[in-house]
PDB file of N, CA, C and O in Angstrom:
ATOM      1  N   UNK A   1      -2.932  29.758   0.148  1.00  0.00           N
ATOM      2  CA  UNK A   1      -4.072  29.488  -0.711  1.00  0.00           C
ATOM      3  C   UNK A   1      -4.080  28.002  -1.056  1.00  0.00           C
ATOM      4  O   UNK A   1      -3.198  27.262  -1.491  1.00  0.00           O
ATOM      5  N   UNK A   2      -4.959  27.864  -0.828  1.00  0.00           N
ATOM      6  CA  UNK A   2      -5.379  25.646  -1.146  1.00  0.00           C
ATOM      7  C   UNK A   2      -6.339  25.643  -2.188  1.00  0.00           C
ATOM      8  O   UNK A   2      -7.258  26.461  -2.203  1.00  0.00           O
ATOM      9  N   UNK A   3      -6.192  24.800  -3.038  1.00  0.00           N
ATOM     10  CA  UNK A   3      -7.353  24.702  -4.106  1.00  0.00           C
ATOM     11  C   UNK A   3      -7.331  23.502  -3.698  1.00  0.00           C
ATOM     12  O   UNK A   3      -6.407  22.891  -3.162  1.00  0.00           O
ATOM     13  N   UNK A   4      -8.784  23.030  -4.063  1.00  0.00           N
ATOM     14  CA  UNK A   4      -9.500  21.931  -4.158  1.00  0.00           C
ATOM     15  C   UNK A   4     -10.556  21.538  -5.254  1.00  0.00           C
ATOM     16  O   UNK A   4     -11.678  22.045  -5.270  1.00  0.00           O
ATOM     17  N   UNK A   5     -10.119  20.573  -6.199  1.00  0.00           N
ATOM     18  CA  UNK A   5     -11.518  21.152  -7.225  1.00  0.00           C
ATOM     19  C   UNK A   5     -11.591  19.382  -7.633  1.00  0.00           C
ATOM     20  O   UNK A   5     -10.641  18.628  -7.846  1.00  0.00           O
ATOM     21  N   UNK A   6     -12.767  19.136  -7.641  1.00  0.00           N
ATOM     22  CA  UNK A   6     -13.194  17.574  -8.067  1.00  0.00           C
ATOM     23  C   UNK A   6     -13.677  17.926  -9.326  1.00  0.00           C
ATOM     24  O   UNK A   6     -14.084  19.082  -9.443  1.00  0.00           O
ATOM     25  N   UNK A   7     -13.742  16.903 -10.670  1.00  0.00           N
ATOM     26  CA  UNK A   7     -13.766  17.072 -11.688  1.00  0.00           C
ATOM     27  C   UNK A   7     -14.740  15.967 -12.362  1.00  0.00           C
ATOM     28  O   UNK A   7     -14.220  14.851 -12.365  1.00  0.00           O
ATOM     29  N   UNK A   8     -16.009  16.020 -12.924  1.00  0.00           N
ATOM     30  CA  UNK A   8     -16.944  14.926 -12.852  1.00  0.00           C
ATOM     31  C   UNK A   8     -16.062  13.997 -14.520  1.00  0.00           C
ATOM     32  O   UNK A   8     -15.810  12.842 -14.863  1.00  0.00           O
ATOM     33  N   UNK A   9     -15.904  15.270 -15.033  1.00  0.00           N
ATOM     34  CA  UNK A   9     -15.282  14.764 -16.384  1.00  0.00           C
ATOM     35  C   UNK A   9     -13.594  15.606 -16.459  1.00  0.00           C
ATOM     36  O   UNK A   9     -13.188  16.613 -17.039  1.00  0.00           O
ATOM     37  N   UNK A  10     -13.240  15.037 -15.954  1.00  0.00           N
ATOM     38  CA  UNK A  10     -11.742  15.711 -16.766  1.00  0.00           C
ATOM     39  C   UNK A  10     -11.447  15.942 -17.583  1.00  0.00           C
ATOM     40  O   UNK A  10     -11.427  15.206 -18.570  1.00  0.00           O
ATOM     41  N   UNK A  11     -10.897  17.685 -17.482  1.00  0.00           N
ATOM     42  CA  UNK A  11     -10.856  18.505 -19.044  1.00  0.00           C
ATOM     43  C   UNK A  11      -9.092  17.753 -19.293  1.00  0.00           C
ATOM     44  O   UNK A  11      -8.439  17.258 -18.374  1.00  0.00           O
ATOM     45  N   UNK A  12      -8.720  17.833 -20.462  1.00  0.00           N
ATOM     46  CA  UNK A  12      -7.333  17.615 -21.124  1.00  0.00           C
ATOM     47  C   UNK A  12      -6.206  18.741 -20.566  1.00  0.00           C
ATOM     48  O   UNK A  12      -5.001  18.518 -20.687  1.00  0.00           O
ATOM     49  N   UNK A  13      -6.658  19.823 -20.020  1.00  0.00           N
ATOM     50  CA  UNK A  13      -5.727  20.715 -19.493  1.00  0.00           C
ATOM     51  C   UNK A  13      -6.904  21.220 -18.193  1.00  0.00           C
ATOM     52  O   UNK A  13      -8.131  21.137 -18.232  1.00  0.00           O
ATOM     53  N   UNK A  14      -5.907  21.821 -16.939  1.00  0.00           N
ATOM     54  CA  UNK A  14      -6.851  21.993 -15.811  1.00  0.00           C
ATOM     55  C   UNK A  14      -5.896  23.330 -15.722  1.00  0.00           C
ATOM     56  O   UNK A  14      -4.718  23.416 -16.068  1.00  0.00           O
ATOM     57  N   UNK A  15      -6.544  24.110 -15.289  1.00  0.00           N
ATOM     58  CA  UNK A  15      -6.036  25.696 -15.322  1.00  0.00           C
ATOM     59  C   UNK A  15      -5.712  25.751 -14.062  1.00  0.00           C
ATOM     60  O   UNK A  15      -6.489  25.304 -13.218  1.00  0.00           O
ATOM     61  N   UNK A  16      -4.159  26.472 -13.611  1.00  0.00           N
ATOM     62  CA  UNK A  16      -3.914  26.724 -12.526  1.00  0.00           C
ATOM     63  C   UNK A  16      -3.993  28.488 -12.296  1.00  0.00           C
ATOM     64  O   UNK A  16      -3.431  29.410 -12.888  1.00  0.00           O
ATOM     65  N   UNK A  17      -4.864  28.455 -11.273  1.00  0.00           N
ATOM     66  CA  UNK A  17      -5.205  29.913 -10.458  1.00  0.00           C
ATOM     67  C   UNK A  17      -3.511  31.002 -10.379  1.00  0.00           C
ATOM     68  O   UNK A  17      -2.445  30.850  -9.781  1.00  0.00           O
ATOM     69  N   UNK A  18      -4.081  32.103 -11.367  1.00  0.00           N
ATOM     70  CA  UNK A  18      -3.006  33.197 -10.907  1.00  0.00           C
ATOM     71  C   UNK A  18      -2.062  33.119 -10.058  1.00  0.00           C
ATOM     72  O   UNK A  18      -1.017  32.906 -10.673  1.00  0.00           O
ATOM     73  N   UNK A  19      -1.828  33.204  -8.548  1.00  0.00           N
ATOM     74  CA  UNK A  19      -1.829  33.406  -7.312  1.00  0.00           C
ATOM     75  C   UNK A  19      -0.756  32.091  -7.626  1.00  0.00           C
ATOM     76  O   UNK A  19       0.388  32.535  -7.727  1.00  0.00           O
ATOM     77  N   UNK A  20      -0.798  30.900  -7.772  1.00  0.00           N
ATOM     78  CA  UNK A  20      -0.377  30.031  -8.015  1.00  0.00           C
ATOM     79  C   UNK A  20       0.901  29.652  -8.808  1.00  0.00           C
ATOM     80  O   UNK A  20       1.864  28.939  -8.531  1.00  0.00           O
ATOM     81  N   UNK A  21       0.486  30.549 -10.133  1.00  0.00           N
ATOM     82  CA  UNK A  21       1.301  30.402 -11.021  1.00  0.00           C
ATOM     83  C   UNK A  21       2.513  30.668 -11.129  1.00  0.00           C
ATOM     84  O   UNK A  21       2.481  31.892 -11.256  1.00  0.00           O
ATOM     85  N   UNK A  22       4.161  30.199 -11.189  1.00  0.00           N
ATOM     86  CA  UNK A  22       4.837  30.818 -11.090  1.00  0.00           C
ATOM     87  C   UNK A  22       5.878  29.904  -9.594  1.00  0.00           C
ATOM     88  O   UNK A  22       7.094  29.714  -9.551  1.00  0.00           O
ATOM     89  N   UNK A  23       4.938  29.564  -8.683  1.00  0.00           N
ATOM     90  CA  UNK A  23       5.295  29.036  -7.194  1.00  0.00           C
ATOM     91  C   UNK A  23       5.729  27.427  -7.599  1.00  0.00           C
ATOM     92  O   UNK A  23       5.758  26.722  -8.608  1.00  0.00           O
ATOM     93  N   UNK A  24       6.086  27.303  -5.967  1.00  0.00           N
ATOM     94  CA  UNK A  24       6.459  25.860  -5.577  1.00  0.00           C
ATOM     95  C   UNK A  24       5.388  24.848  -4.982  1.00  0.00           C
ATOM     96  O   UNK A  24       5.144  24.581  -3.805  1.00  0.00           O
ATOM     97  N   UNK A  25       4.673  24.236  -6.476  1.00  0.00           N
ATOM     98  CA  UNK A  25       3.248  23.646  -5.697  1.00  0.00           C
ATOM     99  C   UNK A  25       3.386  21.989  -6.136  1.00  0.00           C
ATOM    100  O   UNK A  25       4.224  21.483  -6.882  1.00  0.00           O
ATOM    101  N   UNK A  26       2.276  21.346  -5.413  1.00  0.00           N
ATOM    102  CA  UNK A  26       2.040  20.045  -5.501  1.00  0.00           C
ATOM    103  C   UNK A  26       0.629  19.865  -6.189  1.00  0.00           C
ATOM    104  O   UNK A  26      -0.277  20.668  -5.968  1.00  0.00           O
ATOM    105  N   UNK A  27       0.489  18.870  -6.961  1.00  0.00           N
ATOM    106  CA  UNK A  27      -0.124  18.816  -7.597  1.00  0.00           C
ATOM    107  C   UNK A  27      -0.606  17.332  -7.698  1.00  0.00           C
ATOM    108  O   UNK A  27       0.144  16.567  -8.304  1.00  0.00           O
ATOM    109  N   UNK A  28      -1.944  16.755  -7.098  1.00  0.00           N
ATOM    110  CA  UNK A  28      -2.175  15.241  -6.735  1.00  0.00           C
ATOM    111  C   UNK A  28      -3.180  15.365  -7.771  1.00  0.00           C
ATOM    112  O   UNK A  28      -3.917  16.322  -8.006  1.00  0.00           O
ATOM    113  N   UNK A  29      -3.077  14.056  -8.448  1.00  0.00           N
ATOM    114  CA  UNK A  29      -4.271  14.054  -9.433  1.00  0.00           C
ATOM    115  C   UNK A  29      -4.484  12.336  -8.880  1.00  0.00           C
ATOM    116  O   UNK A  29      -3.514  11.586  -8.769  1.00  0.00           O
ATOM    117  N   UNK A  30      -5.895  11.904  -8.573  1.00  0.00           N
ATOM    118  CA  UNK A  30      -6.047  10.444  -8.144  1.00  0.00           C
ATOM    119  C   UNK A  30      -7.646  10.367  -8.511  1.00  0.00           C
ATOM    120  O   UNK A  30      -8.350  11.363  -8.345  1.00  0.00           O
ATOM    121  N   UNK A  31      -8.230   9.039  -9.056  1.00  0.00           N
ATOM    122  CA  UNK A  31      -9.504   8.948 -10.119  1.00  0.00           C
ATOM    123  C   UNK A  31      -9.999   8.560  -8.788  1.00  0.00           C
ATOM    124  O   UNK A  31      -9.457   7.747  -8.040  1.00  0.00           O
ATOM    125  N   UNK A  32     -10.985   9.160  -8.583  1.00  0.00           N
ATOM    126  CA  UNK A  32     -12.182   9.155  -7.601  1.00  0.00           C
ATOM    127  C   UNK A  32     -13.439   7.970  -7.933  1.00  0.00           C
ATOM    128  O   UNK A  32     -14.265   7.794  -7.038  1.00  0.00           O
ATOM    129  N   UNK A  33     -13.585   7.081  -9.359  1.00  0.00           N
ATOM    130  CA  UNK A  33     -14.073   6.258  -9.745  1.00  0.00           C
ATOM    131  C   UNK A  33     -13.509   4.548  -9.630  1.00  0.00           C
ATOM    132  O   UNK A  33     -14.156   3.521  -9.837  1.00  0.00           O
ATOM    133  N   UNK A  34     -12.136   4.707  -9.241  1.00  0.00           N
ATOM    134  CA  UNK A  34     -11.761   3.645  -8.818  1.00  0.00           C
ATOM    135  C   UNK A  34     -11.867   2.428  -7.833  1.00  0.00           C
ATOM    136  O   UNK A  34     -11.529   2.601  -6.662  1.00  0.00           O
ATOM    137  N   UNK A  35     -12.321   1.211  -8.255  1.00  0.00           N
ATOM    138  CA  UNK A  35     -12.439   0.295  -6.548  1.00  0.00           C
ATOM    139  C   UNK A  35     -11.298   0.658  -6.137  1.00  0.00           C
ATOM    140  O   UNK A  35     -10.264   0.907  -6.758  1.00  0.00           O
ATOM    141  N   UNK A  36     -11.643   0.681  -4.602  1.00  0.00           N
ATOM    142  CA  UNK A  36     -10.290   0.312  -3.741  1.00  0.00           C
ATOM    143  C   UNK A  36      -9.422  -0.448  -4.181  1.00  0.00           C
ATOM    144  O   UNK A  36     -10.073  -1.193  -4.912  1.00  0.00           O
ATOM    145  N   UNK A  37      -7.936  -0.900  -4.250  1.00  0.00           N
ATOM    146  CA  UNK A  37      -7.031  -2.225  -4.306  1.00  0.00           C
ATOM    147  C   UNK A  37      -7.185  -3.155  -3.113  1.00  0.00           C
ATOM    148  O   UNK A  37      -6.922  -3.204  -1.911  1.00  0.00           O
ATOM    149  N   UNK A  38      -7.687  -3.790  -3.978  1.00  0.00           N
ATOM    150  CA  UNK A  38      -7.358  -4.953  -1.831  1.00  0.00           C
ATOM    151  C   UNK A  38      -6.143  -5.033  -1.612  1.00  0.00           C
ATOM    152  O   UNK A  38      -5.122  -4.845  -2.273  1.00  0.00           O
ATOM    153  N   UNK A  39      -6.448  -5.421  -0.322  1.00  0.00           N
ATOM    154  CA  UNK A  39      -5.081  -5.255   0.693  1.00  0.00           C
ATOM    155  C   UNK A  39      -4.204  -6.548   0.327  1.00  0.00           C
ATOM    156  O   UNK A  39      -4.767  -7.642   0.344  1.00  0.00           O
ATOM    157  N   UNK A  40      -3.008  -6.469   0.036  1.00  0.00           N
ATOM    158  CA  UNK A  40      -2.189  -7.743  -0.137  1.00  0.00           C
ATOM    159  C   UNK A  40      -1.403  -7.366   1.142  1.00  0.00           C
ATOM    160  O   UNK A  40      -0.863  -6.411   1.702  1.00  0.00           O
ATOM    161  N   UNK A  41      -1.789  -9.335   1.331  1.00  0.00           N
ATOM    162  CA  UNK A  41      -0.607  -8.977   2.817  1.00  0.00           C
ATOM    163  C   UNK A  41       0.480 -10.403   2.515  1.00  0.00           C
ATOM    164  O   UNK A  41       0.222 -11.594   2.343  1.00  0.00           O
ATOM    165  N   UNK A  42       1.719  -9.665   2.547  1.00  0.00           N
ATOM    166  CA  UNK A  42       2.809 -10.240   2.773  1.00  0.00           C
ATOM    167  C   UNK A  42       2.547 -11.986   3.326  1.00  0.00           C
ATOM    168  O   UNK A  42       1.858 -12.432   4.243  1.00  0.00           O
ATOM    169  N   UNK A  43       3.381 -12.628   2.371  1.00  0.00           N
ATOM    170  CA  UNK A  43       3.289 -13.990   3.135  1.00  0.00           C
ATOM    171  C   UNK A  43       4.166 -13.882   4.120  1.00  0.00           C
ATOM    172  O   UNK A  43       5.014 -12.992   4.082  1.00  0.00           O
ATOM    173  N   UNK A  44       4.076 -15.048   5.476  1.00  0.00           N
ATOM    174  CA  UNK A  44       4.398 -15.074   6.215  1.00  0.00           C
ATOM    175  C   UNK A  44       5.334 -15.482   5.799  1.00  0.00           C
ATOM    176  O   UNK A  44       5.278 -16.113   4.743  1.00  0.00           O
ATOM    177  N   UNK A  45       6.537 -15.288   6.446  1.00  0.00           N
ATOM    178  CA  UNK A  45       7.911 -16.200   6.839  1.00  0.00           C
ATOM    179  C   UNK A  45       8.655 -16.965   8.084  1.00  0.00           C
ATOM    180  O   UNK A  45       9.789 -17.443   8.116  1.00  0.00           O
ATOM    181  N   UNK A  46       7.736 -16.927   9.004  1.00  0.00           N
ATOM    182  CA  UNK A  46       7.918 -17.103  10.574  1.00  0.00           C
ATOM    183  C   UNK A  46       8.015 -18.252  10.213  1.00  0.00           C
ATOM    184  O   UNK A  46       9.186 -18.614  10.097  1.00  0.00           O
ATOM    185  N   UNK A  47       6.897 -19.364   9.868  1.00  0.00           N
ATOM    186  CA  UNK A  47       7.130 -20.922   9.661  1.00  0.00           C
ATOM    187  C   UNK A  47       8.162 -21.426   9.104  1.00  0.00           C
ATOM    188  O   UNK A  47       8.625 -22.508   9.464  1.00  0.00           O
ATOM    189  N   UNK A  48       8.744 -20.592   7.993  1.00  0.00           N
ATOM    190  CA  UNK A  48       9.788 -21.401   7.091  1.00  0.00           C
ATOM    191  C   UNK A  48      11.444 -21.053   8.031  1.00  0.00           C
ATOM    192  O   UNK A  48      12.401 -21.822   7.938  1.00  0.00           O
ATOM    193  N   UNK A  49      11.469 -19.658   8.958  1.00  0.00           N
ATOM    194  CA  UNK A  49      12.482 -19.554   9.526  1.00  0.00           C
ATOM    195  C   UNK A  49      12.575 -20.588  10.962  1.00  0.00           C
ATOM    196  O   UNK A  49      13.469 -21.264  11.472  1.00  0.00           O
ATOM    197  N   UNK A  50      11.093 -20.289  11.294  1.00  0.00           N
ATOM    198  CA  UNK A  50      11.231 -21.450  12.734  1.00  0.00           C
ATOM    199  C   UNK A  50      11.320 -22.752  11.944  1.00  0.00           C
ATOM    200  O   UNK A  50      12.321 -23.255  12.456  1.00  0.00           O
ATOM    201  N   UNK A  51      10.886 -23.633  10.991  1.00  0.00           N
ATOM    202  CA  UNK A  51      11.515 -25.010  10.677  1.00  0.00           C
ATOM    203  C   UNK A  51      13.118 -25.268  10.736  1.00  0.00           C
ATOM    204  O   UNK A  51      13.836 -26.099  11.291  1.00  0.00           O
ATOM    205  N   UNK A  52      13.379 -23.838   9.658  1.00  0.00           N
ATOM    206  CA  UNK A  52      14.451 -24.117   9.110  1.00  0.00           C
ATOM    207  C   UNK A  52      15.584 -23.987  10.198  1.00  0.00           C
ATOM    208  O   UNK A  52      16.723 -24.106   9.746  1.00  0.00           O
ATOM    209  N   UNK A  53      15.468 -23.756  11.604  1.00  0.00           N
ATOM    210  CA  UNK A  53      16.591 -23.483  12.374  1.00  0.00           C
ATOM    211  C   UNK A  53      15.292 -24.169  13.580  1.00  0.00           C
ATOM    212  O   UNK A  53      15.483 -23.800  14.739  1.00  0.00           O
ATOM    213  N   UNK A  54      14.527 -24.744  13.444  1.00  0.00           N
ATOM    214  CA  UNK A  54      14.063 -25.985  14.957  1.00  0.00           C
ATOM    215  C   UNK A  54      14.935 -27.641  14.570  1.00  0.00           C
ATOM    216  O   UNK A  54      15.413 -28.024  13.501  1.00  0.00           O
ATOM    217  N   UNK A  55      14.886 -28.198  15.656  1.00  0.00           N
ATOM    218  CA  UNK A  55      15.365 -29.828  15.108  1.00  0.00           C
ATOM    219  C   UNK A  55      13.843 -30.064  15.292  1.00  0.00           C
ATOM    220  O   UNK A  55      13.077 -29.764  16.208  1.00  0.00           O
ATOM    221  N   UNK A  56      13.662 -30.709  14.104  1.00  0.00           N
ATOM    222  CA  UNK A  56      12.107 -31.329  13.324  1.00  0.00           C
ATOM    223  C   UNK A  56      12.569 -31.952  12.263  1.00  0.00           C
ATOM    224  O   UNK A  56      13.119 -31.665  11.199  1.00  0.00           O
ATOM    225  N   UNK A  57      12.045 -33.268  13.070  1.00  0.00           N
ATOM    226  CA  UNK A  57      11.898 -34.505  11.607  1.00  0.00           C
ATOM    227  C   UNK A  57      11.095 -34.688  10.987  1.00  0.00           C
ATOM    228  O   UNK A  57      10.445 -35.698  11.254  1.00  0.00           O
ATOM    229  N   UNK A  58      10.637 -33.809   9.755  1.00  0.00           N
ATOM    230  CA  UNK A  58       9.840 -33.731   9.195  1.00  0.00           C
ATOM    231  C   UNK A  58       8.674 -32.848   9.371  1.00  0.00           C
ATOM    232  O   UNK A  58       8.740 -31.661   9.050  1.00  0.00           O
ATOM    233  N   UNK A  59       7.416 -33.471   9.956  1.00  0.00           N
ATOM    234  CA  UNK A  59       6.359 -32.702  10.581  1.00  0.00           C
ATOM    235  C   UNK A  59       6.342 -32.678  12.084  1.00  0.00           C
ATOM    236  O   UNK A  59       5.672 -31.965  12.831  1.00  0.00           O
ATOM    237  N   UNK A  60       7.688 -34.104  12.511  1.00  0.00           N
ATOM    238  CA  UNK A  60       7.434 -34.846  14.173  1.00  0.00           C
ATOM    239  C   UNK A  60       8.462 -33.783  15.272  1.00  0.00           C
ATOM    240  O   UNK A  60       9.686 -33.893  15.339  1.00  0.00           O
ATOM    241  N   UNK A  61       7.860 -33.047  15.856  1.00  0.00           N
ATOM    242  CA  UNK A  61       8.767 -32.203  16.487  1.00  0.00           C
ATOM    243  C   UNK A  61       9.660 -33.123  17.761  1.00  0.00           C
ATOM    244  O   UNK A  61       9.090 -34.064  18.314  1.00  0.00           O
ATOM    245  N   UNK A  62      10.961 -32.772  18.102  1.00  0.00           N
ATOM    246  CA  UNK A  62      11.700 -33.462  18.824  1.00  0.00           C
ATOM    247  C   UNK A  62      11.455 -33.097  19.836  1.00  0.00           C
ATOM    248  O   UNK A  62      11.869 -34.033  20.521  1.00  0.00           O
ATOM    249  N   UNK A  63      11.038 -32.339  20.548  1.00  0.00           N
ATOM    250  CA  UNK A  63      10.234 -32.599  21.738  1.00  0.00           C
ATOM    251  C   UNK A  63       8.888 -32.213  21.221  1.00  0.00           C
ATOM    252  O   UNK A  63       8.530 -31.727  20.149  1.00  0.00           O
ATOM    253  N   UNK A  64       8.017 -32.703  22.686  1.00  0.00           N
ATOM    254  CA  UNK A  64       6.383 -32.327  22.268  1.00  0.00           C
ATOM    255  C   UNK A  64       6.287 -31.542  23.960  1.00  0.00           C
ATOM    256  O   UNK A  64       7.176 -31.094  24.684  1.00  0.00           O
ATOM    257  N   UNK A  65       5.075 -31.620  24.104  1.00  0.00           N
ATOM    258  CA  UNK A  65       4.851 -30.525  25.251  1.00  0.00           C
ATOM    259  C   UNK A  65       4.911 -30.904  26.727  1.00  0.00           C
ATOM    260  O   UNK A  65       5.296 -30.149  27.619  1.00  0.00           O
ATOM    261  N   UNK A  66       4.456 -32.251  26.896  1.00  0.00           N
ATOM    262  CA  UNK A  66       4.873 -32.950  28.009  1.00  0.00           C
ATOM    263  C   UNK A  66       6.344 -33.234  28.593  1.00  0.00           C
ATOM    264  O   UNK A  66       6.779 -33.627  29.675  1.00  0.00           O
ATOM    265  N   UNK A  67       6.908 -32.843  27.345  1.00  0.00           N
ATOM    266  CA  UNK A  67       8.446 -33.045  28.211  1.00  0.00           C
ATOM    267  C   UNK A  67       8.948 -31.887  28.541  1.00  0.00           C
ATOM    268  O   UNK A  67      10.017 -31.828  29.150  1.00  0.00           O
TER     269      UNK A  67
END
């Protein structure tokens, strides 16, 4: 048995079905009025590990592409 029940106003107590009562259930409660979260994305770390272990003087890389 699956319940599904959307709730325009949420009551202070939500009644669980007979059949139910008593068992091993899950219970998701999530506000359907909410913006999305934007996506945070991880800063990179590739640049600070490739500096930190390239030989680079500064910004001047010790070789360039012609060699």
């Amino acid at each position: 048995m699956k319940v599904r029940r959307v709730y325009l106003d949420a009551p202070a107590f939500i009644p669980v079905p007979t059949a139910l009562q008593h068992r091993k259930v899950e219970v998701i409660l999530r506000p359907l009025d909410d913006e999305p979260a934007p996506e945070i994305k991880p800063a990179s770390t590739w640049p600070d590990f490739f500096n930190q272990f390239s030989r680079q003087v500064g910004d001047v890389p010790l070789f360039t592409r012609e060699q």
